[in-house]
C-alpha positions as CSV (number, residue, x, y, z in Angstrom):
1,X,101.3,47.3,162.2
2,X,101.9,48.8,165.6
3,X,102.4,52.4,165.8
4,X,102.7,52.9,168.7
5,X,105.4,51.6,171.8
6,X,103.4,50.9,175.0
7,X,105.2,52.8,177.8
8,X,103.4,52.1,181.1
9,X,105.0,49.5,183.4
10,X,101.4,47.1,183.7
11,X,101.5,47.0,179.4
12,X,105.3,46.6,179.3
13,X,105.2,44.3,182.0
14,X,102.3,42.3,180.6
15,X,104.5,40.3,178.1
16,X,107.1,39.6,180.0
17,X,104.5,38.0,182.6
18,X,102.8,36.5,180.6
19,X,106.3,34.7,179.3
20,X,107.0,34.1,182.4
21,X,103.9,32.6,183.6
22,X,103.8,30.0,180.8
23,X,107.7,29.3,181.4
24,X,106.6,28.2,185.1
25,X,104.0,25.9,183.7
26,X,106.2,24.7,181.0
27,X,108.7,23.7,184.1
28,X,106.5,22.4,186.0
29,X,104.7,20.1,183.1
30,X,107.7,19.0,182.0
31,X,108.9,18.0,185.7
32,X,105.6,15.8,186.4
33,X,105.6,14.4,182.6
34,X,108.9,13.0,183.5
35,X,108.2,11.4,186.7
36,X,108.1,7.2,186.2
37,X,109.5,8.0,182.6
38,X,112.6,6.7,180.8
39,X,116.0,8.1,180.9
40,X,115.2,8.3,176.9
41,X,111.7,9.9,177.4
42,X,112.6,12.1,180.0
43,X,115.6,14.0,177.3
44,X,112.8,14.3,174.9
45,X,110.9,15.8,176.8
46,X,113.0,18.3,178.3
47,X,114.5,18.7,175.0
48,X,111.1,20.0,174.0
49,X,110.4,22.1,177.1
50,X,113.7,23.8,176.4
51,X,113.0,24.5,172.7
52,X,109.7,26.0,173.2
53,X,111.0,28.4,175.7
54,X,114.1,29.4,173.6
55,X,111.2,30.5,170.9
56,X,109.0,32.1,173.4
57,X,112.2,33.9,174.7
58,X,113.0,35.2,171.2
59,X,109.1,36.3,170.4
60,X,109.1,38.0,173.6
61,X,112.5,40.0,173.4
62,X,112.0,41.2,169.3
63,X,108.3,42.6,170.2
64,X,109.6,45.2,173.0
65,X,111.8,47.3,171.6
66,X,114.1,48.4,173.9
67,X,115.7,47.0,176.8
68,X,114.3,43.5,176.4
69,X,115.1,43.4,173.0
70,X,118.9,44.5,173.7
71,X,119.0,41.4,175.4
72,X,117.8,39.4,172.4
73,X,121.2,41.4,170.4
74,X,123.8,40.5,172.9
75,X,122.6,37.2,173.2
76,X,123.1,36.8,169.6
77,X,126.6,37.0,169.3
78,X,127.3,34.2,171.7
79,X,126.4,30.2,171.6
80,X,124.3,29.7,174.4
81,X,123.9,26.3,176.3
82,X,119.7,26.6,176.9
83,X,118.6,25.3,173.5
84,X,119.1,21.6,172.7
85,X,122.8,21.6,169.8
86,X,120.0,20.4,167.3
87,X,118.0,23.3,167.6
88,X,120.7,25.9,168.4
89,X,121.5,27.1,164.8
90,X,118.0,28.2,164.3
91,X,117.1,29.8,167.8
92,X,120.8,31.4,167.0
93,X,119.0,32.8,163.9
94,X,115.9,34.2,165.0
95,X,117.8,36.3,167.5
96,X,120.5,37.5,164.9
97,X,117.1,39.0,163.3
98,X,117.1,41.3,166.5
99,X,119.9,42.8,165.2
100,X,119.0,44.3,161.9
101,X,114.9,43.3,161.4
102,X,112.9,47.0,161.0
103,X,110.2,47.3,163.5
104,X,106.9,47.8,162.2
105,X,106.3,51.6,163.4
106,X,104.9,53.3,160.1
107,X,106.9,56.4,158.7
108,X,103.8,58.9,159.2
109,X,105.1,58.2,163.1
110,X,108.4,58.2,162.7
111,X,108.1,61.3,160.5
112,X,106.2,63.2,162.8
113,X,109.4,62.7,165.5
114,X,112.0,63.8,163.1
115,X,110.2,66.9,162.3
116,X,109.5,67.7,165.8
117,X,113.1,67.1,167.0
118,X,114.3,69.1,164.2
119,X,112.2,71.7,163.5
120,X,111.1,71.2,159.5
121,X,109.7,69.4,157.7
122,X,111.6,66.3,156.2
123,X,111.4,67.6,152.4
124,X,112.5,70.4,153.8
125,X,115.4,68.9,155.6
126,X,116.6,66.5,153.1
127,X,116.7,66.4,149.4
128,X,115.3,62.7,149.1
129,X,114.2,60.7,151.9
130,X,113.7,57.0,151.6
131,X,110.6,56.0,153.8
132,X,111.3,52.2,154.2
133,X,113.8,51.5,156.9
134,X,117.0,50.3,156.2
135,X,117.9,48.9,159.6
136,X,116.9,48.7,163.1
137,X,118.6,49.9,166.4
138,X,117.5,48.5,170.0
139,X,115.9,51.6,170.1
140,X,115.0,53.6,166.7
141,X,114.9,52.3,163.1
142,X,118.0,53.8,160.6
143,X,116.6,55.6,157.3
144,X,118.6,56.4,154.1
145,X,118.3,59.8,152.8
146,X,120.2,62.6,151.0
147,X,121.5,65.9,152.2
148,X,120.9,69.1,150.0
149,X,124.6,69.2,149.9
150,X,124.7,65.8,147.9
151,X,125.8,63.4,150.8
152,X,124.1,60.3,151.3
153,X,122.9,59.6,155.1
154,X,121.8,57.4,157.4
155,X,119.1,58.4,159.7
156,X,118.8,57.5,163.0
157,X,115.0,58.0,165.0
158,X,113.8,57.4,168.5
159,X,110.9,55.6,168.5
160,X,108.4,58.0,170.0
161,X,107.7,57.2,174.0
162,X,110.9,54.7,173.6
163,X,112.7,55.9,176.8
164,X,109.4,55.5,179.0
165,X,108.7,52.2,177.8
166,X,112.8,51.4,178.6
167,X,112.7,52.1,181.9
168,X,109.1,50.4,182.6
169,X,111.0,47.3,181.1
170,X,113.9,47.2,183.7
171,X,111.5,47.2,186.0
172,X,109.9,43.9,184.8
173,X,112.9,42.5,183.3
174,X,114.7,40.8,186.4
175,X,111.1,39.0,187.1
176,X,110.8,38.0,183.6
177,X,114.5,36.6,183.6
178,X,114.6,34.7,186.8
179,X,112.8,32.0,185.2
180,X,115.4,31.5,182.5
181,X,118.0,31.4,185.7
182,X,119.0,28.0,185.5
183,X,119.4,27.9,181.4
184,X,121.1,31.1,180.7
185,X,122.2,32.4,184.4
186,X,124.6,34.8,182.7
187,X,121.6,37.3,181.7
188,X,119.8,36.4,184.6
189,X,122.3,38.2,187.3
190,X,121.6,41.5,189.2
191,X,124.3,43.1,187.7
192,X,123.7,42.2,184.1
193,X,120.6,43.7,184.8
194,X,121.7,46.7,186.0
195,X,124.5,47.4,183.5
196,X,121.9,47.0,180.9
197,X,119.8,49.5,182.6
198,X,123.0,51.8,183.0
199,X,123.8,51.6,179.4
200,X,120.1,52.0,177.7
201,X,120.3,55.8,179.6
202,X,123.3,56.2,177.9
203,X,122.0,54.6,174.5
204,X,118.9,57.3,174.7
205,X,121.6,60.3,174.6
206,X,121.7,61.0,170.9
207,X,122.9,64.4,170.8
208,X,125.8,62.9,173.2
209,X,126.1,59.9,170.4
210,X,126.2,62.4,167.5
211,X,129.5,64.4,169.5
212,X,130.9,60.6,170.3
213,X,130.8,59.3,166.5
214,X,131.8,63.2,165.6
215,X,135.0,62.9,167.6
216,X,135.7,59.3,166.4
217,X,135.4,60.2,162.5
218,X,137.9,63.2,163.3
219,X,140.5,60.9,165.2
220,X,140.2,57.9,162.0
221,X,140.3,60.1,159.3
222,X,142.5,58.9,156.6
223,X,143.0,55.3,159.0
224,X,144.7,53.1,156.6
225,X,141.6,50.3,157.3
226,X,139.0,51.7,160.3
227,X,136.6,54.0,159.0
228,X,134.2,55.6,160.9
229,X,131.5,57.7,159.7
230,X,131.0,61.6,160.6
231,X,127.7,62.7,162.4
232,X,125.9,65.9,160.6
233,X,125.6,68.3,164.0
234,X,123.1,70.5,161.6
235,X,120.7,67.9,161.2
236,X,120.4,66.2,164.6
237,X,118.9,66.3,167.9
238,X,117.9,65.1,170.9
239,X,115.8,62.1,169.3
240,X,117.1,62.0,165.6
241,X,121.4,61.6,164.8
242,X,122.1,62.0,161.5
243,X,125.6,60.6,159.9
244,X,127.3,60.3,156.7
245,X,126.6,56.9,154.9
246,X,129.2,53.9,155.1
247,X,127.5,52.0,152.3
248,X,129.1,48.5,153.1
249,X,128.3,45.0,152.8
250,X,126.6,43.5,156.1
251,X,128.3,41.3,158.6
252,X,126.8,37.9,157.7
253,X,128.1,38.9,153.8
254,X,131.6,39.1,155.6
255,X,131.1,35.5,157.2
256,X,130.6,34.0,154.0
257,X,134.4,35.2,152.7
258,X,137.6,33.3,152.3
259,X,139.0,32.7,155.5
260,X,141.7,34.6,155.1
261,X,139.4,37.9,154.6
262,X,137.7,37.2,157.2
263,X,141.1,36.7,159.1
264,X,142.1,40.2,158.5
265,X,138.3,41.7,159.0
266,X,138.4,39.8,162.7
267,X,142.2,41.1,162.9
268,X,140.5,44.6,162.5
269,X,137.5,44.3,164.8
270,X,139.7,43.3,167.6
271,X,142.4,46.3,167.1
272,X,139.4,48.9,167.0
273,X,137.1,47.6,169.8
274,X,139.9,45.9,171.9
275,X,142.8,48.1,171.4
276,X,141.0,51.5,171.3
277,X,141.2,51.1,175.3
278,X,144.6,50.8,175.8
279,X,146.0,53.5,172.9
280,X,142.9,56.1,174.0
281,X,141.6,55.5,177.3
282,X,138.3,54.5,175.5
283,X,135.7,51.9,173.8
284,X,132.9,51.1,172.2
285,X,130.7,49.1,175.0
286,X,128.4,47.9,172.0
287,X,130.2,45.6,169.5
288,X,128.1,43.4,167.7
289,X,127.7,42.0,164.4
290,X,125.1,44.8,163.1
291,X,127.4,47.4,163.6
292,X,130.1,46.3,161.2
293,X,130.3,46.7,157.4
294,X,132.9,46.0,155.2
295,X,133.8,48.8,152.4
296,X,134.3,48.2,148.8
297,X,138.1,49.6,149.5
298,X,138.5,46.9,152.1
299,X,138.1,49.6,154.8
300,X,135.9,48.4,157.6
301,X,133.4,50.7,158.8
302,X,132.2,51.4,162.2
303,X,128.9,52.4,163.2
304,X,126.3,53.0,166.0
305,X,128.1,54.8,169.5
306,X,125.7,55.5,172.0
307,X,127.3,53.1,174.2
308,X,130.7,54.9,174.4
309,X,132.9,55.1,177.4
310,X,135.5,56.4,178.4
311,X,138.1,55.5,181.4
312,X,140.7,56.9,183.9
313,X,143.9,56.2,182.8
314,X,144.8,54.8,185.8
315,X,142.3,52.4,185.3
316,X,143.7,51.4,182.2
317,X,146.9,50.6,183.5
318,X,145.7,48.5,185.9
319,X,144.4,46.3,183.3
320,X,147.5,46.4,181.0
321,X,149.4,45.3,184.1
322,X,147.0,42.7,185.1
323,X,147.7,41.3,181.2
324,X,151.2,41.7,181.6
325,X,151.0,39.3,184.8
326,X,148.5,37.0,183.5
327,X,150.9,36.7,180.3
328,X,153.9,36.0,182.4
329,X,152.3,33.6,184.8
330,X,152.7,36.2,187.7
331,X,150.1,34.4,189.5
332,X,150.2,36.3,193.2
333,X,151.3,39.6,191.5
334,X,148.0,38.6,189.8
335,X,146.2,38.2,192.6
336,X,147.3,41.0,194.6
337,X,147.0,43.5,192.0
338,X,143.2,42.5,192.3
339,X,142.9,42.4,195.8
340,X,144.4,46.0,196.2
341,X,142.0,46.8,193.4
342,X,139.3,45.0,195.1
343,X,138.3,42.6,193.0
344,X,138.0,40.3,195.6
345,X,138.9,39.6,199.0
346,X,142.4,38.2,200.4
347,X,140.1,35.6,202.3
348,X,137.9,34.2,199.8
349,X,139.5,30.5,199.6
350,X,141.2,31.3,196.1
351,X,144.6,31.1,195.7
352,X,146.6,32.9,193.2
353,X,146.7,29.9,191.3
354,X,143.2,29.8,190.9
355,X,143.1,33.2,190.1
356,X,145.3,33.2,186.9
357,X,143.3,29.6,185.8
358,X,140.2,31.4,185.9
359,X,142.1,34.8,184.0
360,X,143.2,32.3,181.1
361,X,139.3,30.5,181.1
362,X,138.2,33.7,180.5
363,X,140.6,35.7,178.7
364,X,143.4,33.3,177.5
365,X,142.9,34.0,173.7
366,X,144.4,36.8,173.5
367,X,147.1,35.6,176.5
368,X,148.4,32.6,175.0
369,X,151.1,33.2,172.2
370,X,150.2,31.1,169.6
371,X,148.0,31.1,166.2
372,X,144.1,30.7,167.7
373,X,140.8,30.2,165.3
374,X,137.9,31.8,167.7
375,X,135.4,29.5,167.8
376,X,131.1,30.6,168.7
377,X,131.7,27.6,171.6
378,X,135.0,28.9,172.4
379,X,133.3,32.5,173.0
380,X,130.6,31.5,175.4
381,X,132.5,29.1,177.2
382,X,134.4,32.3,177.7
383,X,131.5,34.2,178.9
384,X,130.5,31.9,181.2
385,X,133.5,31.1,182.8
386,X,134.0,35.4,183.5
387,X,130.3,36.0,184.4
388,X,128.8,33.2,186.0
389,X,132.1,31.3,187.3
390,X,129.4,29.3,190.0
391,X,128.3,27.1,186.6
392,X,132.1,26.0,185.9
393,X,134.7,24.7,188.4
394,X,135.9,28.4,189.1
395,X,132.8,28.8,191.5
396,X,135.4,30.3,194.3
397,X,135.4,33.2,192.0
398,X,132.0,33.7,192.6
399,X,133.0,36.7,195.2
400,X,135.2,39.0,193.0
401,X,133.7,42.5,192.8
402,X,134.7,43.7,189.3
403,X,134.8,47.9,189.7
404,X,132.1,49.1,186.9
405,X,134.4,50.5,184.8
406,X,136.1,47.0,184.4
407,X,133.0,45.5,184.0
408,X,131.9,47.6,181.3
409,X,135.4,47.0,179.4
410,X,135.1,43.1,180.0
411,X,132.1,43.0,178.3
412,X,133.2,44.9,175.6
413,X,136.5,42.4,175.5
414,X,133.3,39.5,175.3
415,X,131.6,40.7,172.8
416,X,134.3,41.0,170.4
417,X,135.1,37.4,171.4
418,X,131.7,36.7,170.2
419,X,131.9,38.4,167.5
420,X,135.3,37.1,166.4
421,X,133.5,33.3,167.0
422,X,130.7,34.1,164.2
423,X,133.8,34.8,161.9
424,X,136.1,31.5,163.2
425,X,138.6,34.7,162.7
426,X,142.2,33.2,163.2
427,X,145.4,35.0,164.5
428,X,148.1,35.5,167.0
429,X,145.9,37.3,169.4
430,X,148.4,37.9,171.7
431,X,151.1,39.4,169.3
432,X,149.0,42.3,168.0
433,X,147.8,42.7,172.1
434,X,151.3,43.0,172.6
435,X,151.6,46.0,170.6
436,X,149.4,48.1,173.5
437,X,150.5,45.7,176.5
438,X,154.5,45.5,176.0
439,X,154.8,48.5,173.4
440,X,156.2,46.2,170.9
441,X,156.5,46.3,167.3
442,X,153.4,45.7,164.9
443,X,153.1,41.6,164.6
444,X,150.7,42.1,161.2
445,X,151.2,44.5,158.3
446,X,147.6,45.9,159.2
447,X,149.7,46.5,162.3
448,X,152.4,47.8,160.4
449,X,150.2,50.4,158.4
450,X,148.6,51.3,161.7
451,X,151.6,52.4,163.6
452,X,152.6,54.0,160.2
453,X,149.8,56.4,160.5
454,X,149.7,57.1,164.2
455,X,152.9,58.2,163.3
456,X,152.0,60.7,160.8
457,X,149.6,61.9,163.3
């Protein structure tokens, strides 16, 4: 059991070169194995090479605890392209464990945090505290306890010298990923980098976290199928958030429904993370798969908030009116709209054409008016297309300049696309969009009950 989280750059930074050392050699092996080889032997063998480096890159990413292993979570919602499609199911599986496995940091640490942060002792604090973690976050590990008051809680902690060790790891993580460049160039960009870097200072805020989730469990009360847990003010701090208990059943419970509950769960998921832009200027930069649990009442329950954002309404409307043209085939509104914007350039080589191809690649699921089941290739061909346009046939695109405010909200748009994939969710995507892009009337009855109580509001 480790204790303790290294924090110095040279420890940090040992693991991810090390990784990164053998992921040279493995290249470079597997290049001179091939030469004089069969076409046959020469897919075997980088079928192997690819395989061990997928494991190595998920043993790396779960030991660090922080930024490196945030990569491991995102990565877990999409199908990635790196792995051979034999083995893919089971790398997909060790890096879902990212999500929710409890890092092995004994309680006598952990302890020692909460009662520093808070001031008390934890019998002191709590009426019953349950020492065996009942989840993991990127950056803590989630306890279940129980106020003196009788509520039931969940207990976020910082793993002690977390935020050092964070920012020693994005300062060895763009060496450790340029070796993956050519298998998974979407995490290997600058500017993934960076906006993972951005939003792991944001994720280390937890008194700002405990006034986020406060402020979203007061604007959902009494939501007709969203619920969102309240944070207890009283008992947190700057490295400890505590919050009312949403006892619900996990996310890969709710894969294993009916389709048609998992219809109406994905139909949910995308009106909270998706539509909370356009009806309140704001969104939860974070959805994945181990923040969503379904209630016994059929209510859906929202947790973790530390990536929150908020935008300019102006900024907002820029995107609804990019929709709008997208939808109606407006290519060179389109395309000026993101040049005046600047998105990209007027003298790129892309024509508006191009342009609205390359908005539909990315984005056309919830453009296109028809009944769509999200697929987990449908999702990261997605991705790919938006991120890393240079690996499809949109490589002109290569020059946009997304604003990081939209960048931010397009990741968020991903992610729920990935999310939606694990489910093979199916809807009208564009009819409930419609709703927050044209103003028009709810396309669902969860749509119906929605509007029902915003207007009681």
């Amino acid at each position: 059991m480790s204790d303790q989280v290294p924090t110095s750059r040279v420890s940090r930074g040992s693991k991810l070169g090390k990784a990164a050392a053998k992921q040279a050699a493995r290249t470079t092996s597997a290049r001179v194995s091939m030469l004089g080889r069969s076409r046959e032997t020469k897919a075997r063998i980088s079928e192997k090479a690819a395989i061990q480096a997928a494991d190595q890159l998920v043993q790396v990413l779960g030991s660090m605890k922080g930024a490196a292993m945030k990569i491991g979570q995102m990565l877990s919602v999409i199908d990635l392209d790196l792995v051979p499609e034999s083995h893919r199911e089971k790398f997909q599986a060790k890096l879902a464990v990212l999500r929710d496995q409890a890092p092995t940091v004994s309680f006598d640490v952990m302890r020692r945090q909460i009662e520093d942060d808070l001031g008390g002792s934890v019998m002191a604090l709590f009426a019953e505290f349950d020492d065996q973690p009942m989840a993991a976050a990127s950056i803590g590990q989630v306890y279940r306890a129980r106020l003196h008051d009788g509520r039931d809680v969940a207990v976020k902690v910082q793993y002690p010298g977390v935020d050092v060790a964070i920012r020693a790891d994005m300062k060895n993580l763009a060496l450790f990923l340029k070796f993956w460049r050519s298998a998974i160039p979407t995490v290997s960009a600058p500017d993934f980098v960076a906006e993972i870097a951005r939003n792991m200072e944001s994720e280390l805020d937890y008194e700002r976290e405990a006034r986020t989730q406060h402020d979203l469990a007061t604007l959902f009360a009494d939501h007709p199928f969203i619920a969102v847990p309240d944070s207890v003010s009283e008992r947190s701090g700057r490295r400890v958030v505590v919050t009312e208990l949403f006892d619900g059943a996990p996310f890969d419970a709710i894969c294993k429904l009916p389709s048609a509950d998992r219809d109406r769960v994905g139909e949910i998921i995308y009106r909270f993370y998706v539509g909370s832009l356009f009806l309140h200027n704001e969104f939860c930069g974070d959805p994945h798969p181990g923040n969503i649990l379904l209630g016994r009442d059929g209510k859906v329950g929202f947790i973790d908030f530390g990536l929150y954002n908020h935008m300019d309404p102006e900024h907002v409307e820029f995107e609804r009116q990019c929709m709008r043209a997208a939808t109606e085939h407006r290519s060179q509104d389109l395309f000026d709209m993101m040049v005046r914007r600047g998105v990209m350039a007027d003298d790129t080589g892309v024509t508006p054409e191009e342009c609205l191809e390359y908005i539909y690649a990315a984005a056309g699921w919830h453009l296109t008016d028809e009944v769509i089941t999200v697929t987990p290739a449908m999702a990261s061909g997605s991705m790919l297309d938006a991120i890393d346009p240079r690996m499809t046939e949109f490589s002109g695109m290569r020059h946009q300049n997304l604003p990081p405010e939209h960048l931010f909200s397009r990741r968020a748009d991903f992610l729920t696309f990935g999310v939606l994939g694990l489910l093979e969710a199916s809807n009208n995507w564009h009819r409930i969009a419609r709703e927050w892009i044209y103003g028009d009337e709810p396309a669902t009855p969860d749509g119906v009950a929605d509007a029902r109580w915003r207007a009681s509001r």
